[in-house]
MARTITOR-750439 format. One line per 8 residues: number of its first residue (from 0); their letters; for each residue x, y, z of C-alpha. Coordinates in nm, 2 decimals, decimal comma. Layout:
NUM	A	X:Y:Z  ...;
! end
This chain:
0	XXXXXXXX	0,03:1,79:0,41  -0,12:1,72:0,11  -0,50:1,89:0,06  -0,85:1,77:0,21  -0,98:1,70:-0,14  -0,67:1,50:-0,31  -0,63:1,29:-0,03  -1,07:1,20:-0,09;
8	XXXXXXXX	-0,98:1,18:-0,45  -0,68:0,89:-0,37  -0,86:0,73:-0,11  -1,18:0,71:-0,39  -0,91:0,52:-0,65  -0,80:0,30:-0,39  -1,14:0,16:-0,31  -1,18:0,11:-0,70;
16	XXXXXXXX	-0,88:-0,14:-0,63  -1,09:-0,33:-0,39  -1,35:-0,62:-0,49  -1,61:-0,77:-0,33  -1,44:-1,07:-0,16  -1,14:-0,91:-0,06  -0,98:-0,94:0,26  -0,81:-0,61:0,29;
24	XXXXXXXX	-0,49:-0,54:0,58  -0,46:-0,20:0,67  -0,38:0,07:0,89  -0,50:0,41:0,98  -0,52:0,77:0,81  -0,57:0,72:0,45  -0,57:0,34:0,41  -0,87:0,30:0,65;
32	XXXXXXXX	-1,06:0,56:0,45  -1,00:0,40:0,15  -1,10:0,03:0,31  -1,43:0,18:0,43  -1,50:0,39:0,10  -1,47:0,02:-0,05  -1,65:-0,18:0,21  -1,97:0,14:0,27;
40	XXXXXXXX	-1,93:0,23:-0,15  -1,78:0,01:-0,39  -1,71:-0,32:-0,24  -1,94:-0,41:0,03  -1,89:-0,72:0,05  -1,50:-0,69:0,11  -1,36:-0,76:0,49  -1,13:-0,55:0,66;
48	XXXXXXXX	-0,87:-0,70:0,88  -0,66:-0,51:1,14  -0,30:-0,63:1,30  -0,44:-0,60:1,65  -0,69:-0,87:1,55  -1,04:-0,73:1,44  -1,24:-0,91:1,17  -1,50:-0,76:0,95;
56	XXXXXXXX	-1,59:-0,44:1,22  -1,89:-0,24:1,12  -1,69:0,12:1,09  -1,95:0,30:1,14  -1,66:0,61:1,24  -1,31:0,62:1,12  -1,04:0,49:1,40  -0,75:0,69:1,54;
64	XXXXXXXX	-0,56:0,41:1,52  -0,56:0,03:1,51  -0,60:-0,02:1,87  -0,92:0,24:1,85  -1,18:0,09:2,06  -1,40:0,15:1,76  -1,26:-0,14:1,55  -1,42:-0,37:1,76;
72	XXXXXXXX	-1,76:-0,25:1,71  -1,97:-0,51:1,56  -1,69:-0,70:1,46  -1,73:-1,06:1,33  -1,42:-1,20:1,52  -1,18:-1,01:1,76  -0,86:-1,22:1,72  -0,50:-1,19:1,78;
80	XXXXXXXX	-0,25:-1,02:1,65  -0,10:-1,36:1,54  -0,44:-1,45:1,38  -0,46:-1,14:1,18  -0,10:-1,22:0,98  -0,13:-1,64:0,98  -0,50:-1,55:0,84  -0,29:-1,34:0,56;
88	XXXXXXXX	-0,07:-1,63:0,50  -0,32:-1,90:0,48  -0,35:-2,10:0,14  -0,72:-2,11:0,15  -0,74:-1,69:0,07  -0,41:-1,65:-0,11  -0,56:-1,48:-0,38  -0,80:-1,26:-0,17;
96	XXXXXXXX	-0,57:-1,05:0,04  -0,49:-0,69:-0,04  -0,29:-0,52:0,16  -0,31:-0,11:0,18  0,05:0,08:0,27  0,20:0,42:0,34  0,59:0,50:0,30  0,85:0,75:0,32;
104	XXXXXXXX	1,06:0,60:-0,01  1,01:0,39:-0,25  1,25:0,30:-0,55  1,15:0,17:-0,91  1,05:-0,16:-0,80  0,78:-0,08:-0,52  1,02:-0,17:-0,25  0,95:0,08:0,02;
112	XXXXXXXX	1,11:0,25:0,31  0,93:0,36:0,67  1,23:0,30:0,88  1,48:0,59:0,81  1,64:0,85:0,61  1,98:0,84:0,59  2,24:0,60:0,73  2,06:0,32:0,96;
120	XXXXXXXX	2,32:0,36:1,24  2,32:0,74:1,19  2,01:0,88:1,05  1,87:1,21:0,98  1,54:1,12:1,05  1,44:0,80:1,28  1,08:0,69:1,11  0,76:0,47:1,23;
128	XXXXXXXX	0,97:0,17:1,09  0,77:-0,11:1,00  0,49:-0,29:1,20  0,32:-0,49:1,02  0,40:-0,36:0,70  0,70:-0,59:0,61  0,49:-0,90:0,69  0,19:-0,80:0,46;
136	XXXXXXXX	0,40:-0,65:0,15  0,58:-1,05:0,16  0,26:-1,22:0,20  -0,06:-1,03:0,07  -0,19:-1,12:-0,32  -0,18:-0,76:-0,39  -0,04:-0,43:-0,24  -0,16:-0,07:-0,31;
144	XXXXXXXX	0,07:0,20:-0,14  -0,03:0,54:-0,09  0,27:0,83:-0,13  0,31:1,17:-0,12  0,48:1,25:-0,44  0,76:1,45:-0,42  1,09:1,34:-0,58  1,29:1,28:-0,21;
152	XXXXXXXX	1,05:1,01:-0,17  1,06:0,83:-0,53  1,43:0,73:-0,55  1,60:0,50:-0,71  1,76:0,33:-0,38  1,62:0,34:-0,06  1,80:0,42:0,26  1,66:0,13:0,39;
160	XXXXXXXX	1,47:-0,18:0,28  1,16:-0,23:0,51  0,92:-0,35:0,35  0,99:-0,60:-0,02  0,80:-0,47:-0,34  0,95:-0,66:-0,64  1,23:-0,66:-0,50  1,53:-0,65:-0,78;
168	XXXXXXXX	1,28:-0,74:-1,03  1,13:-1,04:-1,22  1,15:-1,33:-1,03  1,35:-1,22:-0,75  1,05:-1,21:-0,48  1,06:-1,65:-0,58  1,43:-1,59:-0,51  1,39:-1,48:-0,17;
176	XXXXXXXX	1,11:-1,71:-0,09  0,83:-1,46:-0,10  0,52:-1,64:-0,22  0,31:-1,48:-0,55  0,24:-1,13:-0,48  0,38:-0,79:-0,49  0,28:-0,42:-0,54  -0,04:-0,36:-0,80;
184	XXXXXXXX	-0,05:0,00:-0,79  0,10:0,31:-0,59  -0,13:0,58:-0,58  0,00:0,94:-0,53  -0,17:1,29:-0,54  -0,05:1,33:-0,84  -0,09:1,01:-1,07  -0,18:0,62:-1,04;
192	XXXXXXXX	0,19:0,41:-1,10  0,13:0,03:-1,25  0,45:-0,20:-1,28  0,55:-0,35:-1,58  0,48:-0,73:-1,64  0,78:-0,79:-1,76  1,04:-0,57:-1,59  0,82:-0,49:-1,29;
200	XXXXXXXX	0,94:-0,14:-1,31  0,67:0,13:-1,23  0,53:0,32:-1,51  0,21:0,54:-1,51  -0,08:0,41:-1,53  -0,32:0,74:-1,50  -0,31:1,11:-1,47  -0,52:1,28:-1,19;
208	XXXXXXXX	-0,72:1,52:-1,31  -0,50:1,86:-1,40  -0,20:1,64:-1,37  0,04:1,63:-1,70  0,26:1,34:-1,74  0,55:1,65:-1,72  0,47:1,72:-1,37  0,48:1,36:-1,25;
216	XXXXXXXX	0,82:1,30:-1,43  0,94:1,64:-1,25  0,86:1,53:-0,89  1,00:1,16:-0,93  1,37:1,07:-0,87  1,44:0,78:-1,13  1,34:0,77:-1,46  1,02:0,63:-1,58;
224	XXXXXX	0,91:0,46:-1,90  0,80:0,64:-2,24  0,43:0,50:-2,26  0,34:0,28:-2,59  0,12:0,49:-2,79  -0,25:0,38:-2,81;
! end
């Protein structure tokens, strides 16, 4: 478990990530926090959407979980479940939505595993799987995911594909039919991982504080970029 004050520290970057105007997808533990730090902090004027249909709730206490009672309160709308994604894939806020993730893997490309390590039909460890994770990494404008690093969990290939990041690389989210999107940032205790424009590999972005770019290398499994000088 990673420590009380790293985990404040990612969930403060995250809600950098957020503007006002957002609509903003996620789940519980880390992502909520960072969603409220953005919606009570940085971004107020962001709107947080959960999966079991809750629009723009007032948070006045964080939820154990998505079906918490207390993401109702003072709610704008309390939807569907089926409202809460076709409201991610409408037209009219395709550049708006942000959706906030958690993983077990994730390769080079921001693809990302929560289904299981190991051999689908035989794994060592049978995970969470998806939810709605799958759905908002195709169709939200921009993803952040949130990861413990530690190099079992940055590989190169996953042990399963749950959830699509860039898939292969450039232009193979258009390939598959995935609308304009795709990961933004992944945000570990150790470091803040962009993607390339033009390979849409990850590279580093920024140190935590304390942090060398030595260490981050050491706890990731593929290899990563030399940053340009300047």
């Amino acid at each position: 478990m990673m420590d009380r004050a790293r985990m404040d520290m990612m969930a403060a970057v995250a809600a950098r990530e957020i503007r006002d105007g957002d609509i903003v997808f996620c789940g519980t533990g880390i992502s909520l926090l960072a969603a409220m730090t953005a919606k009570h902090v940085t971004a107020p004027g962001s709107v947080i959407v959960f999966e079991t249909g809750p629009v723009d709730s007032a948070l006045e206490e964080i939820p154990m979980a998505v079906s918490d009672s207390r993401v109702l309160l003072g709610a704008s709308a309390g939807t569907s479940m089926a409202d809460a994604f076709a409201l991610m894939q409408s037209r009219r806020f395709a550049d708006r939505t942000v959706a906030i993730l958690g993983a077990a893997q994730i390769d080079p490309y921001g693809n990302i595993n929560s289904t299981c390590i190991g051999p689908y039909a035989r794994p060592e460890s049978r995970l969470a799987g998806s939810g709605g994770a799958c759905d908002a990494a195709s169709f939200a404008s921009r993803v952040i995911v949130f990861m413990k690093h530690e190099r079992r969990r940055f590989v190169e290939k996953l042990d399963y594909l749950t959830s699509p990041g860039w898939l292969g690389g450039p232009g193979e989210r258009e390939r598959a039919g995935l609308p304009a999107g795709g990961p933004s940032a992944v945000i570990t205790d150790l470091c803040v991982f962009r993607f390339d424009a033009k390979t849409k590999r990850m590279t580093i972005g920024a140190l935590h504080p304390g942090v060398t770019e030595a260490m981050v290398r050491e706890n990731t499994g593929f290899a990563l970029p030399v940053p340009h000088p300047g």
